[in-house]
C-alpha positions in Angstrom: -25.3 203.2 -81.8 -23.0 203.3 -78.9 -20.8 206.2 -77.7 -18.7 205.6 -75.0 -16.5 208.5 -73.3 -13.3 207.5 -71.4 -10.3 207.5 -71.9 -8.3 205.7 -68.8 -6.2 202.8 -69.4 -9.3 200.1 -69.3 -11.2 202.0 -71.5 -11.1 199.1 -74.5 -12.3 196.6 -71.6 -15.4 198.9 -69.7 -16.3 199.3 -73.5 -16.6 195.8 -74.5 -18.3 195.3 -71.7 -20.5 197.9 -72.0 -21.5 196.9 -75.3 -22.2 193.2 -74.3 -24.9 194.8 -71.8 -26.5 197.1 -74.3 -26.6 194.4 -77.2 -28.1 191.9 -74.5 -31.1 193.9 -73.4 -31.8 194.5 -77.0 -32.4 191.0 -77.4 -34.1 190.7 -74.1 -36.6 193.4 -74.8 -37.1 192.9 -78.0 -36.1 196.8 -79.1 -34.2 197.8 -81.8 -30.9 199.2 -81.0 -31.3 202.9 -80.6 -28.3 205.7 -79.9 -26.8 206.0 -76.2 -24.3 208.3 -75.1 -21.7 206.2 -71.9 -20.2 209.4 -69.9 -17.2 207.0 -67.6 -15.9 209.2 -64.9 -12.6 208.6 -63.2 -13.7 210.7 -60.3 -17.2 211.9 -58.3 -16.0 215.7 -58.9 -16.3 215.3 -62.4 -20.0 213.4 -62.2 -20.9 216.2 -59.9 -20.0 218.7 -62.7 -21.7 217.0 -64.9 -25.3 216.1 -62.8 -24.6 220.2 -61.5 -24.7 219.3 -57.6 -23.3 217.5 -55.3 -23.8 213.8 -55.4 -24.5 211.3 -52.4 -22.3 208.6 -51.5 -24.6 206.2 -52.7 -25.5 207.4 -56.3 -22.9 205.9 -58.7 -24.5 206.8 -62.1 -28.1 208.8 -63.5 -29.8 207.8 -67.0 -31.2 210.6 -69.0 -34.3 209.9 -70.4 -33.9 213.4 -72.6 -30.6 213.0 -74.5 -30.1 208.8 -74.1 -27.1 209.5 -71.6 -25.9 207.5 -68.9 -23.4 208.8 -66.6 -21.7 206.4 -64.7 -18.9 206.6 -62.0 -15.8 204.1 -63.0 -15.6 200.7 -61.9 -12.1 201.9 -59.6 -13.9 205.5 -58.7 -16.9 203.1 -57.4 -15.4 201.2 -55.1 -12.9 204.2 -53.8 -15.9 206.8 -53.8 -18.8 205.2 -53.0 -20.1 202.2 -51.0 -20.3 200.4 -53.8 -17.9 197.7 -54.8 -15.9 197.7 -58.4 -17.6 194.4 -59.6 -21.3 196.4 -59.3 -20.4 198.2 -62.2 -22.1 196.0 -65.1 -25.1 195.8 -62.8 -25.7 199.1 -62.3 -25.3 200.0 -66.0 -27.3 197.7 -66.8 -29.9 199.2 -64.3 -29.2 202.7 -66.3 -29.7 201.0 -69.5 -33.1 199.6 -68.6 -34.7 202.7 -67.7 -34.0 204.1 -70.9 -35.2 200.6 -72.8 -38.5 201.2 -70.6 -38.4 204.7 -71.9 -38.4 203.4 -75.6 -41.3 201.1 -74.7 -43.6 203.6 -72.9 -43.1 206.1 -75.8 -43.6 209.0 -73.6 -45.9 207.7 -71.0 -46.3 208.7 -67.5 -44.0 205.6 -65.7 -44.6 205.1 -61.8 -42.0 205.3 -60.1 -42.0 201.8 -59.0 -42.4 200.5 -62.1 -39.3 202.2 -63.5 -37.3 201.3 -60.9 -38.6 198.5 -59.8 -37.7 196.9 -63.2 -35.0 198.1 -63.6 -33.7 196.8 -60.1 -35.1 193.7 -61.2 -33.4 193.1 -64.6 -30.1 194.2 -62.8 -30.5 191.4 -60.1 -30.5 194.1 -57.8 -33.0 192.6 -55.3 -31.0 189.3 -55.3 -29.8 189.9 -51.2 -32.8 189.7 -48.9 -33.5 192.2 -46.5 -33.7 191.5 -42.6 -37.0 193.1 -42.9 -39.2 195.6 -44.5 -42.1 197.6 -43.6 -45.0 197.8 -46.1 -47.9 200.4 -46.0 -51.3 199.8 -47.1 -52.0 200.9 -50.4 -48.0 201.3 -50.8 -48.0 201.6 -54.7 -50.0 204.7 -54.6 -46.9 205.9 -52.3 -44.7 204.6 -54.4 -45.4 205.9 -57.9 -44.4 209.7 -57.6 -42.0 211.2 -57.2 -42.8 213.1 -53.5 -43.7 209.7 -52.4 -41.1 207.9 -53.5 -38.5 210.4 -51.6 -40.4 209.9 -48.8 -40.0 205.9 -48.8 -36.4 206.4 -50.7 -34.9 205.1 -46.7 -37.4 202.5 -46.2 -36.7 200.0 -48.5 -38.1 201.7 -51.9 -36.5 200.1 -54.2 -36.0 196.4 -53.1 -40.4 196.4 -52.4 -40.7 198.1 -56.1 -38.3 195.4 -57.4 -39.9 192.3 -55.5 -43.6 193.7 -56.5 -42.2 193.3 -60.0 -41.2 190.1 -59.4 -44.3 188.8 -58.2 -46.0 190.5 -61.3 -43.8 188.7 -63.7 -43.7 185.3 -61.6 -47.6 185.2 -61.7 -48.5 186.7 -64.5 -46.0 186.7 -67.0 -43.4 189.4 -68.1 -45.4 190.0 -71.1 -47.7 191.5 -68.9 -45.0 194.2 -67.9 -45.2 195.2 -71.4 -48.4 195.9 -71.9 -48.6 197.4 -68.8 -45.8 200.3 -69.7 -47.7 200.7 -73.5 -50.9 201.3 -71.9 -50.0 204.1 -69.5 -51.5 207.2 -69.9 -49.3 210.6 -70.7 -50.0 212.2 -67.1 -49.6 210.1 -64.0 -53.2 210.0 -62.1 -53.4 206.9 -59.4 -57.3 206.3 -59.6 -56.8 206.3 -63.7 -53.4 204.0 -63.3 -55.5 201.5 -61.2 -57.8 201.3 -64.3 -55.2 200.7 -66.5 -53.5 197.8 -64.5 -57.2 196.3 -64.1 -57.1 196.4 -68.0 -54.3 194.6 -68.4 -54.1 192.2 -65.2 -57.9 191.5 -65.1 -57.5 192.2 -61.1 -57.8 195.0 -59.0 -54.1 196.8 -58.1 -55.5 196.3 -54.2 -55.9 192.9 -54.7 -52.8 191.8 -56.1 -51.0 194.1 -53.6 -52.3 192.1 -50.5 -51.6 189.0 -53.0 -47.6 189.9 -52.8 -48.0 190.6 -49.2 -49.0 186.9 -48.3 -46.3 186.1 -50.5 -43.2 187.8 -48.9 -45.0 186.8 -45.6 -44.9 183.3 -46.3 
């Protein structure tokens, strides 16, 4: 089910490892094991051959949604070619892996940006190290569910506010609820229709839970 290319001298360790992540969102999610493709590079110059551009320093890996791929930077290229330490590694594939897992659960749907991200980001612990501070809009999931508006936020502290708004929504109301959510989106992405959907499921107005995680984090 798992196909992992690399070939440098910890190759039979990153493996293992690999597999241990994979095997334990399975259980986690609840989703039968499905083909992925691990593409390990030793060096950014080969990722950027692969992803076709030049990468930032900050991106490390991209999940495909289209062929089940991850590539991923190695743990030693990490740390010497990003600013991201060695030990990240397992994190961050795990955060690859979950956007593909969210991909199996939507089946095709339209996922918000800050949901797939946000969850992601969540399930890798990624939200763990608490920001000095952040700056919230009004009506900031509307911003942050496409992809224009989530550029536009990308500096100001996207993904730690998608991750933490999952965490409220799985603190309060259960990460079943996350779920259902993702299997009740629609195929095209249209904010007025997404608010009816979360009302569905949540039996609250998006608006209203928003200002609820705002007194939260304020607290």
């Amino acid at each position: 089910m798992i196909k992992v290319n690399y070939d440098e001298e910890d190759s039979i360790k990153i493996t293992k490892d690999i597999l241990k992540v994979y095997d334990s969102l399975c259980g986690f999610f609840d989703v039968k094991a499905f083909n992925v493709t691990i593409n390990v590079y030793s060096n950014r110059d080969n990722l950027n051959i692969r992803l076709g551009r030049k990468t930032e320093n900050w991106l490390v890996a991209n999940a495909s949604d289209k062929n089940n791929e991850v590539d991923i930077l190695s743990p030693v290229a990490m740390e010497k070619e990003s600013n991201h330490k060695k030990s990240e590694f397992l994190q961050i594939i795990k955060h690859e892996f979950t956007h593909l897992f969210i991909k199996e659960i939507a089946k095709g749907k339209a996922i918000p940006k800050w949901l797939n991200e946000g969850l992601a980001s969540y399930i890798a612990k990624q939200n763990q190290t608490k920001q000095e501070s952040i700056y919230i809009e009004k009506s900031f999931i509307k911003k942050l569910s496409t992809p224009k508006g989530w550029n536009e936020m990308l500096d100001y502290s996207a993904y730690y506010i998608s991750a933490q708004f999952v965490q409220f929504l799985i603190k309060k109301f259960s990460f079943k609820k996350i779920l259902e959510l993702l299997i009740s989106l629609d195929e095209n992405y249209y904010h007025p229709s997404f608010e009816r959907v979360f009302l569905n499921v949540y039996k609250k107005e998006l608006s209203e839970v928003e200002d609820l995680f705002i007194l939260e984090i304020n607290k």
